[in-house]
N, C-alpha and C positions, 0 to 999 in steps of 0.2 A: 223774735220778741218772746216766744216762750221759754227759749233755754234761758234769756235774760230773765224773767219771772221766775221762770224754776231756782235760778241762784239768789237772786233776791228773798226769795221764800224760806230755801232752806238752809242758809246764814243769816238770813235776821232771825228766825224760829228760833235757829240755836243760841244768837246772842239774847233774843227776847227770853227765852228758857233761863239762862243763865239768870237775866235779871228778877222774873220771877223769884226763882229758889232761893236767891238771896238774900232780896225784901222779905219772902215770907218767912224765911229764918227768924230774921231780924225781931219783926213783929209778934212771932209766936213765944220769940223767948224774951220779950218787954224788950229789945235792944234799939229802940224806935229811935235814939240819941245818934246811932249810929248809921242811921239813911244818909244824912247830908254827905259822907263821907264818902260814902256809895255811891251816889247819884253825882258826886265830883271826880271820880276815876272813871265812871260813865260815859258823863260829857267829854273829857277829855280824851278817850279813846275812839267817841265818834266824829272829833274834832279833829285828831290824827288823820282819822280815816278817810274824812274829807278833804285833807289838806294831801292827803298820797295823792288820791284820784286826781287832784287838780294838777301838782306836780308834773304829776305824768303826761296827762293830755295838754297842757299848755307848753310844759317844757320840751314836748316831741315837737310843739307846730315849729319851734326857732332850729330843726335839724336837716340838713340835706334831705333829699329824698331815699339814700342810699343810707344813712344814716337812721332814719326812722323807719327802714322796714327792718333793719338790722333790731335796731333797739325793740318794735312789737314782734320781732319774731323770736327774740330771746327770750322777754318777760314772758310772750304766750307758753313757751314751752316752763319757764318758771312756774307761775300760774297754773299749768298744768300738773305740776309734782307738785304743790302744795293743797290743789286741788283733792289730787286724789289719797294725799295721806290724811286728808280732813274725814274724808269722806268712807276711810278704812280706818281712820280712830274713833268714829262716831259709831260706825257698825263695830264694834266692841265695847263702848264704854256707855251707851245710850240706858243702856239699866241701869248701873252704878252712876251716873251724873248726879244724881243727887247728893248722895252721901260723901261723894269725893268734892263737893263744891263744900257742903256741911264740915269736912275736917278744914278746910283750908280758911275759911271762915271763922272757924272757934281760931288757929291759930293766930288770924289776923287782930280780932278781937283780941287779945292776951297781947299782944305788939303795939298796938295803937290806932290813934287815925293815920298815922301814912299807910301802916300796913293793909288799913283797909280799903283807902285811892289804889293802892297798888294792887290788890286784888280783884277791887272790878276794875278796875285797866285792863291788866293784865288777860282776867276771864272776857273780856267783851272785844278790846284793840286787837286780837290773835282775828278773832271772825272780820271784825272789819278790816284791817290790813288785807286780809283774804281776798273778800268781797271787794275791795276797792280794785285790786293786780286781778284778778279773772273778770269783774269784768269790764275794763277797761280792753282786756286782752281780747273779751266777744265782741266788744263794740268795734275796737280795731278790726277784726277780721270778719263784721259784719260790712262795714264801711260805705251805707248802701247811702249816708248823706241825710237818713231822717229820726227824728228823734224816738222813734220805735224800742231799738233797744232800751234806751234811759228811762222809758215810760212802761215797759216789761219788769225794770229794775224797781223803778218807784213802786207798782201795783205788788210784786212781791214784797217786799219790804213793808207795805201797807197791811199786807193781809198777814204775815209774820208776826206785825204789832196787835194787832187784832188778835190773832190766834191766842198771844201770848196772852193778852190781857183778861181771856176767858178760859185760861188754864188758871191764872191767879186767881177769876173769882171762880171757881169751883166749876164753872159750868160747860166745860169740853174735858173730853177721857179719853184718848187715846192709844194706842199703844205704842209708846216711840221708837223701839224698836225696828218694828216694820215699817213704822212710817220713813224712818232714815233710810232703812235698807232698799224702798223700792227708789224713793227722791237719789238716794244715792246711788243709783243704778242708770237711773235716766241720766243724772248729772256724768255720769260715765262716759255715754254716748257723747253727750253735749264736749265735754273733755276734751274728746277723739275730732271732733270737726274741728277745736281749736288746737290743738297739737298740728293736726294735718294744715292749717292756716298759719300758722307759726314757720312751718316749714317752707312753705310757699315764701313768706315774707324773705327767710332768709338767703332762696334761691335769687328773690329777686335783688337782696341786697348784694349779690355775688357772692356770699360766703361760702355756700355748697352747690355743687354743679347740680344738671338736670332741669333747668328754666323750661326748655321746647321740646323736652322729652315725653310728652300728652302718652297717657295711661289710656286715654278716651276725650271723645269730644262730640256730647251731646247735646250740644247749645241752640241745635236744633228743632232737637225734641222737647227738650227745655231750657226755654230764652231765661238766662237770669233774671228777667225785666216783668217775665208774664206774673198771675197773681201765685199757680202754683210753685214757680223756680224762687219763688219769694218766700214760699210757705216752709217748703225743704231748705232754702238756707238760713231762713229764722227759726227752724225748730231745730236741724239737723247741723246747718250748716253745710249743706250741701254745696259742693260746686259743678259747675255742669264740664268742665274741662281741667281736672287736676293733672299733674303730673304723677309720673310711674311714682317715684321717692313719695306725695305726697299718699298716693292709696297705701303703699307697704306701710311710712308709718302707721297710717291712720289703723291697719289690721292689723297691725303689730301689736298695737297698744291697746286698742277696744278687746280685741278678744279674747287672750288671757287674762286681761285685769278685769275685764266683767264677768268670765269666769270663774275668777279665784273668788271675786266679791261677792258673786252667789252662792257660790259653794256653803255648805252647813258646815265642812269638817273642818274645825280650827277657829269658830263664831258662836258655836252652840254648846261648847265642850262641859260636858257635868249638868249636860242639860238645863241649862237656864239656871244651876243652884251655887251657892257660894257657901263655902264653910262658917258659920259662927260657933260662939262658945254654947254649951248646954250648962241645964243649972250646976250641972256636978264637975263644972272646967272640961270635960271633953269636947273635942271637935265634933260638932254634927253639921247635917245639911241642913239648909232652908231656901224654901225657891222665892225668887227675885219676883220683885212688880218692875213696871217700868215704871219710871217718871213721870 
């Protein structure tokens, strides 16, 4: 339930972000004509987003069984590469989100109203398409039969709206920065159980061998069924008897990529500062806020 929380939080955050910086554009520079337009490529990309989710989990129940762990073992791994370049685009552009939302903006304004449905579409449908494939992808390889996940998802998504909405009136400061890089770092972990759940799926849809090839088998020590075998595979995703293929991947993937993602060198470069113009046209520095 938590990793589901954790994704709901920090993809509705960023689409809630997004809407923010938008409206309060809009409003600061009297363009207050141009919400409705906004708030129509909104709904419509939460509407996409719902209609993926449903897609997916309805159009799986009419498939073989071979056929639907094939299918959650693919999109897990999907989900999982679009997971983590979200989450390694955020960790570099979480300073600059503003201003880069602001040029896209004036352009859209200059184009019209589709241009501007099409830009919160566009800014908001990328997080939910996201959100809808991961986690459909944890619930699948949660598959524990109760509505825990869904209700991890709602509570993040709730407090995301929340959060958002006292970033708009003035009154939460942050620094989004860090805030993405540690959420982004946990979501990492969370990643790695479902990469390693992906793989299982696809074992058991016979596409790649190693089904009965157990890495370990601790199901003793801990029953999937007890409260803690519960706790580890709703945070972690834990399972108490993977196979050899599913540990390598899962350390394959976790350790480098949360490595590089922590790493400063190649995230912090010029030290937080970006070049602007000085009064006389030369290039100086000036350091960054976040968002």
């Amino acid at each position: 339930m938590f990793g589901n929380y954790l994704i709901g939080l920090r993809e509705g955050l960023e689409a809630s972000l997004v809407v923010c910086i938008l409206i309060a554009y809009l409003v600061k520079t009297g363009r207050k004509d141009a919400l409705r337009p906004i708030w129509m490529g909104i709904g419509v990309a939460i509407a996409l987003a719902l209609g993926f989710g449903c897609a997916l989990e309805f159009g799986s129940q009419e498939l073989t069984f071979e056929a639907q762990e094939a299918l959650g073992g693919s999109l897990s791994i999907v989900a999982v590469g679009l997971v983590t370049w979200m989450v390694f685009w955020m960790r570099r552009t979480a300073r600059h989100l503003k201003s880069e939302l602001h040029g896209r903006l004036d352009a859209a304004l200059a184009m019209g109203t589709g241009a501007l449905v099409a830009t919160a579409f566009l800014a908001v449908g990328r997080e939910g398409l996201e959100t809808a494939l991961f986690v459909w992808a944890s619930v699948h390889a949660a598959s524990d039969g109760t509505p825990r996940p869904l209700i991890g998802v709602a509570l993040g998504l709730a407090t995301a709206v929340f959060l958002g909405w006292l970033f708009y009136r003035g009154a939460l400061k942050i620094n989004l920065a860090k805030f993405f890089t540690w959420t982004g770092g946990m979501l990492v972990v969370v990643a790695a159980g479902v990469l390693a759940y992906g793989v299982h799926d696809l074992q058991e849809a016979d596409w790649i061998p190693g089904l009965r090839n157990l890495a370990f088998d601790i199901s003793g020590t801990i029953p999937p069924d007890s409260w803690y075998g519960t706790l580890l595979k709703g945070v972690l995703n834990f399972q108490p008897d993977p196979t050899v293929l599913q540990v390598t991947v899962w350390a394959l993937y976790l350790v480098p990529t949360l490595a590089i993602f922590l790493a400063p060198v190649g995230f912090a470069s010029g030290k937080g500062k970006v070049k602007v113009p000085d009064e006389q046209g030369s290039r100086g520095s000036q350091p960054t806020k976040a968002s």
